[in-house]
C-alpha positions as CSV (number, residue, x, y, z in Angstrom):
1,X,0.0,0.0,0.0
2,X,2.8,2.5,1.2
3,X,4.7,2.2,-2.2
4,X,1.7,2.5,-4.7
5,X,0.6,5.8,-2.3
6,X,3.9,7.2,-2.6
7,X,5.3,6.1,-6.0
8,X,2.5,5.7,-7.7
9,X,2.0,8.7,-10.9
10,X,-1.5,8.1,-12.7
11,X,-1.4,9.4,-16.5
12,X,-4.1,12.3,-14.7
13,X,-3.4,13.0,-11.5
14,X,-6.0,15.4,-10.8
15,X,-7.3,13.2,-8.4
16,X,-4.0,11.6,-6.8
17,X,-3.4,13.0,-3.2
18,X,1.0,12.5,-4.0
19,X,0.8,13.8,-6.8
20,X,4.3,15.5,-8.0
21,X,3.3,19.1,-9.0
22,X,4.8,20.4,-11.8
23,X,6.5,23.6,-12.5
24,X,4.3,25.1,-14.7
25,X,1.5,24.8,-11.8
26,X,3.6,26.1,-9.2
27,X,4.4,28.9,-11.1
28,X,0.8,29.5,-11.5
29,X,0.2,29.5,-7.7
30,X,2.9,31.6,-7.5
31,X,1.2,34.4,-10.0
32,X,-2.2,34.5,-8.0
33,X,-0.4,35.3,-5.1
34,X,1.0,38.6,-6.6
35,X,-2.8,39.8,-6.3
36,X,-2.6,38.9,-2.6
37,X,0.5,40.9,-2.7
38,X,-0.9,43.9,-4.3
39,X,-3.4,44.2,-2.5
40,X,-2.2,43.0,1.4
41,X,1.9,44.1,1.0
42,X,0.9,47.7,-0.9
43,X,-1.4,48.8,1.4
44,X,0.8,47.3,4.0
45,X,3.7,49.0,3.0
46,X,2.1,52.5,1.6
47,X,-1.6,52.9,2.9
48,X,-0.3,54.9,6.6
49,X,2.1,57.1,4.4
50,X,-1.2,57.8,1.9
51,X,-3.5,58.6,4.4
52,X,-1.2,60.2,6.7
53,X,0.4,62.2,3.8
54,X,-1.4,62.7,1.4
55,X,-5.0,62.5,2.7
56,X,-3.3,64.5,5.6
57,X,-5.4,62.6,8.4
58,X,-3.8,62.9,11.7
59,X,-1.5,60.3,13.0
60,X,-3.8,59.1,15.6
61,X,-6.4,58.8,13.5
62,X,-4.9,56.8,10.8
63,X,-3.6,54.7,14.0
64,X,-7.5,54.2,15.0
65,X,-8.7,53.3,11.4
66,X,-6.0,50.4,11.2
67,X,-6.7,49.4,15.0
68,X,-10.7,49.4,14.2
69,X,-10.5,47.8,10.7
70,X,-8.4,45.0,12.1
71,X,-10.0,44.3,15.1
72,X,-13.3,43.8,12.8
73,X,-11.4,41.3,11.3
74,X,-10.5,39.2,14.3
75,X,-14.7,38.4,14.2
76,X,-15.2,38.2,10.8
77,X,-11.9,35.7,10.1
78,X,-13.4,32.4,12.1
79,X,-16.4,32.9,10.9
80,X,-15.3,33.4,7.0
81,X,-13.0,30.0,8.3
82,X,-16.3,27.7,8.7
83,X,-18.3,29.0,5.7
84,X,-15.4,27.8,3.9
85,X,-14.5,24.1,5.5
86,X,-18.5,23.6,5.2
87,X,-18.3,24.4,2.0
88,X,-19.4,21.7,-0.3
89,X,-16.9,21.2,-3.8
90,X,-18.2,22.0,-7.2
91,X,-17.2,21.1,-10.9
92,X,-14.4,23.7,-10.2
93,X,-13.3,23.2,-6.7
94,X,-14.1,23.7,-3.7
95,X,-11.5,27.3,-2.9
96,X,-11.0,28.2,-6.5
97,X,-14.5,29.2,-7.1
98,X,-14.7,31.8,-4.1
99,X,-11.4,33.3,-5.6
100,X,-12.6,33.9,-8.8
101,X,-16.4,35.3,-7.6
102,X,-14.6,37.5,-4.9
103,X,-11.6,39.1,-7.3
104,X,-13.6,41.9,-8.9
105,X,-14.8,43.5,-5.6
106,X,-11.5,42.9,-4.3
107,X,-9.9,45.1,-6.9
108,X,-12.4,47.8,-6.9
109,X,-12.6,48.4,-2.9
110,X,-8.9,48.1,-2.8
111,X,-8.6,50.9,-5.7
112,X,-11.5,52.8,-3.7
113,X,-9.0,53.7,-1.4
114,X,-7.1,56.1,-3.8
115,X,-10.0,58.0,-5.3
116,X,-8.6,61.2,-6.2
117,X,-11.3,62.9,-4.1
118,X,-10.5,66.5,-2.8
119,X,-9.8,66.4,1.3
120,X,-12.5,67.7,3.7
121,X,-13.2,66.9,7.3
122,X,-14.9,63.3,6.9
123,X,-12.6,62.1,5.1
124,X,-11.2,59.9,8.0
125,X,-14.7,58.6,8.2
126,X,-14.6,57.9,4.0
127,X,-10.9,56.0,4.3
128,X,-12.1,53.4,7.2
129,X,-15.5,52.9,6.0
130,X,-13.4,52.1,2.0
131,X,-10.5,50.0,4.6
132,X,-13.1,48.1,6.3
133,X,-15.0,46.9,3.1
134,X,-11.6,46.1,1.5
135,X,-10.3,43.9,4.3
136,X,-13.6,42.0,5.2
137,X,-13.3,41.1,0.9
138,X,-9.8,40.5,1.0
139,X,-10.8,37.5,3.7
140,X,-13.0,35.9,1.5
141,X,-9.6,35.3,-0.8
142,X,-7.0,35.0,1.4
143,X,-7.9,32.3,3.1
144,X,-9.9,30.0,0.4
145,X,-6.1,30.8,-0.9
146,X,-4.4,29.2,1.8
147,X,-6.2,26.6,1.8
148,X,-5.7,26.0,-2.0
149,X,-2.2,25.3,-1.4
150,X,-2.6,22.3,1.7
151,X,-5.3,21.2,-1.3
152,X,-2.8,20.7,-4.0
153,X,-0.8,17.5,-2.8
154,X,0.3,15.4,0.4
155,X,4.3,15.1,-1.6
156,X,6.2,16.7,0.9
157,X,9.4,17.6,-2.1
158,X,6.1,18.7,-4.3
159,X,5.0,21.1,-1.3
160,X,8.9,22.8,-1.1
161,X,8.8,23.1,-4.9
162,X,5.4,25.1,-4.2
163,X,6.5,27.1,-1.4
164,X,9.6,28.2,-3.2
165,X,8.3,29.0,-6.0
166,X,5.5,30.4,-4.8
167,X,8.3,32.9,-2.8
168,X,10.0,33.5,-6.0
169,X,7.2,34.3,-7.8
170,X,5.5,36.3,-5.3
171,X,8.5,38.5,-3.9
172,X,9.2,39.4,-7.4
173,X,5.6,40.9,-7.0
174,X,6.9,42.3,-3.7
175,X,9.6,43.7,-5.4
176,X,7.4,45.8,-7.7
177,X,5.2,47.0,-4.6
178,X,8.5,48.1,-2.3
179,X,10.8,49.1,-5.4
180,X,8.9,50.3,-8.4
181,X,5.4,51.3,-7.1
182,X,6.8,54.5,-5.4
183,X,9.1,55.8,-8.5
184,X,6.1,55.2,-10.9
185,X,3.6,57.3,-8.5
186,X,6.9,60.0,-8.0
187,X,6.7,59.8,-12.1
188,X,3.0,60.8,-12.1
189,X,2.9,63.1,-9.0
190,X,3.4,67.4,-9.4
191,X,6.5,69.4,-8.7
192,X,8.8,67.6,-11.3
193,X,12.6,67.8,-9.9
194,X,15.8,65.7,-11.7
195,X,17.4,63.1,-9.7
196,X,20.0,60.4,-9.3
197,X,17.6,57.1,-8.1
198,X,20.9,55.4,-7.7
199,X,20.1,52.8,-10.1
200,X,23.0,52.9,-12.5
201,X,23.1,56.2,-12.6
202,X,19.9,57.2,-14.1
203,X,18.3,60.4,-13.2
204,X,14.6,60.7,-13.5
205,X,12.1,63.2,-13.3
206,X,10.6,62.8,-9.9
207,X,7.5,64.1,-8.5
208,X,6.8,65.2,-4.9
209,X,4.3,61.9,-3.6
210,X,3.6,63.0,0.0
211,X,1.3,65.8,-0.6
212,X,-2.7,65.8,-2.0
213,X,-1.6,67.2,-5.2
214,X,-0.5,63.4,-5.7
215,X,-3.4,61.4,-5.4
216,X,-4.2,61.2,-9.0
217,X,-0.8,59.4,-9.8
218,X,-1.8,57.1,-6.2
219,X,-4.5,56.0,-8.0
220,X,-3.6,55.6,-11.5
221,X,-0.5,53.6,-10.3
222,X,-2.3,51.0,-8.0
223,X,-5.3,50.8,-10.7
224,X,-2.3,49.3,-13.1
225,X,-1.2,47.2,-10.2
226,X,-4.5,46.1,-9.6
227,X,-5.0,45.1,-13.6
228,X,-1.9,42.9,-13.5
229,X,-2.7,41.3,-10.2
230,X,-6.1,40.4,-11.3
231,X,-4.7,38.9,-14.4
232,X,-2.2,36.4,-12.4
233,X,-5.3,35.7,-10.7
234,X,-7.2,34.2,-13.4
235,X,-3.7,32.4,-14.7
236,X,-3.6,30.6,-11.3
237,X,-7.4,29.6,-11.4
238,X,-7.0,27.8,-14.8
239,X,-3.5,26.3,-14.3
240,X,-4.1,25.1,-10.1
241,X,-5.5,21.6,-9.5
242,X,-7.2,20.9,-5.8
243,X,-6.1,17.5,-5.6
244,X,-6.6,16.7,-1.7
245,X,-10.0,17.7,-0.6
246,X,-12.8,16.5,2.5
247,X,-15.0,13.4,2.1
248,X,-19.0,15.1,2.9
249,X,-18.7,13.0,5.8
250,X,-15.5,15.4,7.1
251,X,-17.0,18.6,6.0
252,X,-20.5,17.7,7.5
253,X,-18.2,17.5,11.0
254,X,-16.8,20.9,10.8
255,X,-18.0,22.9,13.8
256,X,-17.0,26.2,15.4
257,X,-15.8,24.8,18.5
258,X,-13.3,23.1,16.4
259,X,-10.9,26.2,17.0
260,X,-10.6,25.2,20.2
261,X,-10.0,21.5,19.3
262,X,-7.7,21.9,17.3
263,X,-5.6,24.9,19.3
264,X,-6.0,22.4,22.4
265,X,-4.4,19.4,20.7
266,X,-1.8,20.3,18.5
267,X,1.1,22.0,20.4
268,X,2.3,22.5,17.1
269,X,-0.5,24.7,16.0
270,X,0.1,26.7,19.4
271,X,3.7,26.9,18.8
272,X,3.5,28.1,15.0
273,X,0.7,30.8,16.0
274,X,2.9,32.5,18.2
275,X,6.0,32.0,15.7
276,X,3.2,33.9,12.5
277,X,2.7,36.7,15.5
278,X,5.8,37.8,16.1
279,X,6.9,37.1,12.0
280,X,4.2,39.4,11.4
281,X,5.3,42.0,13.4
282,X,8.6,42.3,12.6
283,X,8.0,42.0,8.7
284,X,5.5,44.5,9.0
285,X,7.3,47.0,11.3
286,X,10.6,46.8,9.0
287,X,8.8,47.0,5.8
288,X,5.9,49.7,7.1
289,X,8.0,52.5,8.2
290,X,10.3,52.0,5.2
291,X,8.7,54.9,3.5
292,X,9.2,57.6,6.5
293,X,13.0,56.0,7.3
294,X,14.0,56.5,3.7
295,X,12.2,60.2,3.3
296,X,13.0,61.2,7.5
297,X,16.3,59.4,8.6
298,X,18.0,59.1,5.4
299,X,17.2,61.9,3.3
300,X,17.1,60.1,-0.1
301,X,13.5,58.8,-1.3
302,X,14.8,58.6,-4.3
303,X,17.1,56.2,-3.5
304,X,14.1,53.7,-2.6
305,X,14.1,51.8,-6.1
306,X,17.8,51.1,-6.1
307,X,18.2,49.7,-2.5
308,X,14.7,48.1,-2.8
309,X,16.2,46.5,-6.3
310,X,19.3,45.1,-4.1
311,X,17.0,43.9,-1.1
312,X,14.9,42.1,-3.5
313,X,17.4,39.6,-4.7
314,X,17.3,37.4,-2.3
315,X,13.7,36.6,-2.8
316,X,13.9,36.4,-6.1
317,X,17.3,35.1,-7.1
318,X,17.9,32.8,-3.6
319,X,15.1,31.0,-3.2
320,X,16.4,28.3,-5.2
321,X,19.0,27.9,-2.0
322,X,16.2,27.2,0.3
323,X,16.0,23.2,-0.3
324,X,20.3,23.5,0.1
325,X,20.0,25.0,3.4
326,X,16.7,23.0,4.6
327,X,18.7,20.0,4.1
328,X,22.3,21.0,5.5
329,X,20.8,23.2,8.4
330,X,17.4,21.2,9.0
331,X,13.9,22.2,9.4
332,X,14.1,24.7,12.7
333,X,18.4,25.6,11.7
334,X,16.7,27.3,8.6
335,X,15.2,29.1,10.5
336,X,17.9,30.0,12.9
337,X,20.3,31.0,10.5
338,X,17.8,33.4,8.4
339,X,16.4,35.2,11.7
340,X,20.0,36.3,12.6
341,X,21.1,37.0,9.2
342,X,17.6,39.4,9.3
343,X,19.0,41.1,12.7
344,X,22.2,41.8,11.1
345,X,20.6,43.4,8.1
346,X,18.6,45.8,10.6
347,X,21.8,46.8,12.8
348,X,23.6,48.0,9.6
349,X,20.4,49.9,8.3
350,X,20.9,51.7,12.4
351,X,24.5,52.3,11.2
352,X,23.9,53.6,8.2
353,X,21.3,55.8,9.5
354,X,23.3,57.5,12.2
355,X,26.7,57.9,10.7
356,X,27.6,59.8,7.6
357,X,27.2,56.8,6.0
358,X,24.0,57.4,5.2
359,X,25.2,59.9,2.2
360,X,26.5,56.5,0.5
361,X,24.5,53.9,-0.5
362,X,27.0,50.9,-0.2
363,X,25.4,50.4,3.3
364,X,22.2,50.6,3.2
365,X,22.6,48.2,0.0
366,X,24.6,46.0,2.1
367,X,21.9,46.2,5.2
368,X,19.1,45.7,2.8
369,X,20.3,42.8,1.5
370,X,20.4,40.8,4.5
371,X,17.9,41.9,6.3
372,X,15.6,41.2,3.3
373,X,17.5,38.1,2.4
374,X,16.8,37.0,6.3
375,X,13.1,38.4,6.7
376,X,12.2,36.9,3.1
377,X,13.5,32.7,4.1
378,X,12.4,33.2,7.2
379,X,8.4,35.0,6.7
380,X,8.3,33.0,3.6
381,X,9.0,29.1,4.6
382,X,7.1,29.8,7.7
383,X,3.6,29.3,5.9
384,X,5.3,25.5,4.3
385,X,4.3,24.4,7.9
386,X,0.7,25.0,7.4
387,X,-0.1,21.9,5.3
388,X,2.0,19.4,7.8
389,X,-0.2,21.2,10.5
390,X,-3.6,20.2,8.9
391,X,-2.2,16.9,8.5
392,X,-1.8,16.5,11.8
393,X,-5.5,17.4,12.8
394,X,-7.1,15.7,10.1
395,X,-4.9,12.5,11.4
396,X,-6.7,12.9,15.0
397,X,-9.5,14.3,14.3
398,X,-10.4,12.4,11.2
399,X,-11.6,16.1,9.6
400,X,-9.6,18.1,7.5
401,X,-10.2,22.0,9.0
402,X,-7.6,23.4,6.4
403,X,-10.2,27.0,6.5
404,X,-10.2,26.7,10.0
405,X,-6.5,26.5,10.7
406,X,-5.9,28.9,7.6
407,X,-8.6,31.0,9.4
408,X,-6.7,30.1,12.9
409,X,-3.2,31.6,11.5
410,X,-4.4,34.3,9.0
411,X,-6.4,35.6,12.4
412,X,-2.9,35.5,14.6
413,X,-1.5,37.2,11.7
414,X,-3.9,40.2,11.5
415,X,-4.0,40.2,15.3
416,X,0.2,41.1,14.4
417,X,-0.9,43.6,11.8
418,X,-3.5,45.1,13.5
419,X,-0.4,46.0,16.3
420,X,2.0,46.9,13.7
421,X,-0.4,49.0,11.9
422,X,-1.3,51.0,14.9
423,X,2.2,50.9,16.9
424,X,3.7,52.6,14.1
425,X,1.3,56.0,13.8
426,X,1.0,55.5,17.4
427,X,4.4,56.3,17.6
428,X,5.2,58.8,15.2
429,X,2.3,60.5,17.3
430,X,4.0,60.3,20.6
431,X,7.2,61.5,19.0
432,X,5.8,64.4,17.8
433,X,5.7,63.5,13.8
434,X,4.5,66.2,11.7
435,X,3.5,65.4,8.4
436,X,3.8,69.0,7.1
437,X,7.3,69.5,8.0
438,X,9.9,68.4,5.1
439,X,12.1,68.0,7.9
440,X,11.4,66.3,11.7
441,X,13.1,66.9,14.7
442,X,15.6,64.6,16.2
443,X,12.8,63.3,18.7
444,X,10.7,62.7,15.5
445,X,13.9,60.7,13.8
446,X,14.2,58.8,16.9
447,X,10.5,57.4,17.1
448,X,11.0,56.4,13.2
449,X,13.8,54.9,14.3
450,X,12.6,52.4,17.0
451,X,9.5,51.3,14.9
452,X,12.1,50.6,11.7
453,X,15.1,48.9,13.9
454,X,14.9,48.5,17.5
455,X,11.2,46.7,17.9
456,X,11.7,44.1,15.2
457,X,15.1,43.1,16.3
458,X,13.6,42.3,19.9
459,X,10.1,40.6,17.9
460,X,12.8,38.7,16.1
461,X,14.9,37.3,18.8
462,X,11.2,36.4,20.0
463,X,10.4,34.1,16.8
464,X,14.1,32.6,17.0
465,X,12.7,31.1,20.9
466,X,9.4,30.0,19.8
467,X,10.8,28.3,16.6
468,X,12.7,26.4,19.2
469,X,9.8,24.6,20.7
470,X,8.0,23.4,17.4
471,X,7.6,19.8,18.1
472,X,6.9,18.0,14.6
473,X,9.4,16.2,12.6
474,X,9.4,15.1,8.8
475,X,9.1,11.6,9.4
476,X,5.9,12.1,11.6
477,X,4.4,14.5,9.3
478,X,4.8,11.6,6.4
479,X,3.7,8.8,8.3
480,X,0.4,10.5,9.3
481,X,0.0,11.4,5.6
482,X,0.2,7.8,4.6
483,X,-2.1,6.6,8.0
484,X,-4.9,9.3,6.6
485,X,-4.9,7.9,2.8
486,X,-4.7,4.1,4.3
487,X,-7.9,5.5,6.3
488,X,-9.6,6.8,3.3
489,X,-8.9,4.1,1.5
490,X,-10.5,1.4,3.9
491,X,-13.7,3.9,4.6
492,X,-14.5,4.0,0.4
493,X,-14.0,0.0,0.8
């Protein structure tokens, strides 16, 4: 039985739970993701600069629209979790289908949030109305996405090959929010000046973003994000094949109280949860206050494309390393080595920041490197323990709750990003940050400074401990995926 489950490749293997996934599909995956991207890491990344810049809201206000929004979503994720696992399949799937209906409305809320609109005084009330819509719809993809990929096979080599490519493919979609988004809306935005962007020299004609004369060149430039993303979306939805999916027996098990089954049995589950908390946080709080550190501490927005270009290698170009280091470090010394390597990228950024360094660009090349290179591996692989983690339940609990533990972690994460998105206006507010000032006082630098280096270097050191206790090996994770087939296999008899 064990070596017709394992080795056994059906001319069609739509339907074979081991199936070895091919490159062409994970590549696929990998470009419906960079809609996730666009719409999660961009507004991530931009949408505090926007409103507190642009739309001109107050810092504590933009801080209480990302604390409110997100906080509506630690409701509205368990219950978007059941709908889902209850869910019976179709002809096309049982995830793909909610994808595809909820893609539209994703990509017009999302854009809603850059209507050129003049500002007036409701406009706070305008922008979290548009954020809350926007995140409640982004739920109803994200996690019918996540569950997608513990849907594709059981193969644990097939499930690296998805993860990494999935990476690759996704941070080059990264790469095009942190590195390219901001020069094309600088391109688009008034008040035209010449300058170096440190990319081989060139010199470009570069707009001032950070002011409401911008907002047309906002919103044209995340429309033509939103147009691409859409379109890797529909790639993904033809090319992707769910391949291991609930009996109606499992799906007609699927309660709410299952949360707490499956928290209170799997330590694992416990242990990863904390370990997606404190990953969120520190990717978050590095890659948030990027904007304000580059404008504020360094001096040199226009440098953002060329050091963005250099910190986007390693996800991009490295990622092929990933199955050299899994193997020679193992499954927690991955992780290890890449959190360190991240704290060492964020130490040289401090250099570089308060030295005179920071009028070269060799160190904040060299800072962004690793610390991308580290927070990349690290934030990346962390989501190829998902699938063993379902496997696991679905093992002792004879239900497979992939919405529920996809619900489960993508709630701990926006419990991270609804901290990072409020710690960070929260303290530029307590430092004193004024928007309207082209230059901020020391004080104001300083509280920049602590949300871009200081806090996730402590949040990192955090996810290096909790790593330590994860308790579930390889060889356990296989031998339950065998047990579960074995099991299916004997129930259809």
């Amino acid at each position: 039985m064990d070596s017709k489950v394992t080795t056994s490749q059906p001319k069609d293997d739509r339907h074979n739970e081991f199936a070895k996934v091919k490159m062409s599909e994970a590549i696929a995956f990998g470009c419906g993701s960079i809609f996730q991207n666009f719409v999660f890491g961009l507004l991530g990344s931009y949408l505090l600069f926007y409103f507190t810049n642009v739309d001109q809201i107050a810092s504590y206000a933009g801080a209480a629209i990302f604390l409110i929004v997100n906080w509506i979503n630690v409701i509205w994720d368990p219950i978007v979790g059941v709908i889902i696992d209850k869910r019976k399949p179709t002809k096309h799937g049982k995830y793909k289908p909610l994808i595809l209906g909820w893609g539209l409305p994703m990509m017009a809320c999302a854009v809603s949030l850059f209507i050129p609109i003049p500002n007036f005084k409701g406009i706070f009330l305008v922008a979290g109305g548009t954020y809350i819509a926007t995140n409640m719809i982004y739920t109803m993809i994200s996690l019918p996405w996540g569950s997608l990929l513990a849907s594709i096979t059981r193969d644990n080599e097939s499930m690296t090959r998805l993860i990494s490519v999935n990476t690759l493919v996704g941070n080059i979609g990264y790469w095009l929010i942190q590195t390219i988004f901001p020069v094309i809306v600088q391109l688009m935005s008034p008040d035209k000046v010449m300058k170096k962007i440190g990319l081989f020299g060139l010199k470009l004609p570069l707009g001032n973003y950070a002011q409401p004369a911008a907002k047309p060149a906002w919103f044209k430039a995340y429309l033509l994000y939103m147009v691409i993303g859409f379109c890797g979306m529909l790639f993904a939805y033809f090319r992707v094949h769910e391949r291991v999916l609930p009996s109606p027996k499992e799906e007609q098990k699927i309660h709410f109280s299952d949360y707490w089954t499956v928290l209170k049995q799997s330590r694992g589950l416990r242990v990863f949860c904390w370990f997606v908390l404190c990953a969120c946080l520190w990717n978050s709080l590095s890659n948030g206050v990027w904007p304000f550190f580059m404008q504020y501490n360094i001096g040199h927005s226009e440098w953002i494309a060329a050091i963005g270009t250099i910190g986007s290698i390693p996800g991009i170009f490295l990622v092929a390393l990933w199955p050299w280091f899994r193997k020679h470090f193992g499954k927690k010394g991955f992780f290890y080595f890449f959190i360190i390597m991240f704290i060492v990228g964020e130490l040289l950024l401090w250099i570089w920041s308060v030295t005179p360094l920071k009028n070269s660009m060799w160190m904040g090349y060299l800072g962004s490197f690793l610390k991308s290179w580290g927070l990349t591996s690290a934030t990346g692989y962390m989501w190829r323990l998902s699938p063993e983690l379902i496997t696991f339940a679905e093992y002792h609990t004879g239900k497979r709750p992939a919405g529920i533990i996809k619900a489960l972690t993508g709630l701990v994460y926006k419990i991270g990003t609804v901290i990072a998105s409020f710690l960070p206006a929260f303290i530029n507010g307590l430092f004193k940050f004024n928007s309207h000032a082209q230059v901020q006082t020391p004080h104001a630098l300083f509280g920049i400074q602590i949300t871009q280096i200081w806090l996730p270097i402590i949040i990192a050191a955090l996810s290096y401990y909790f790593m330590s206790k994860y308790p579930l090996t390889d060889k356990q994770v296989d031998d339950m995926n065998k047990a579960i087939v074995e099991r299916k296999g004997a129930e259809k008899d």
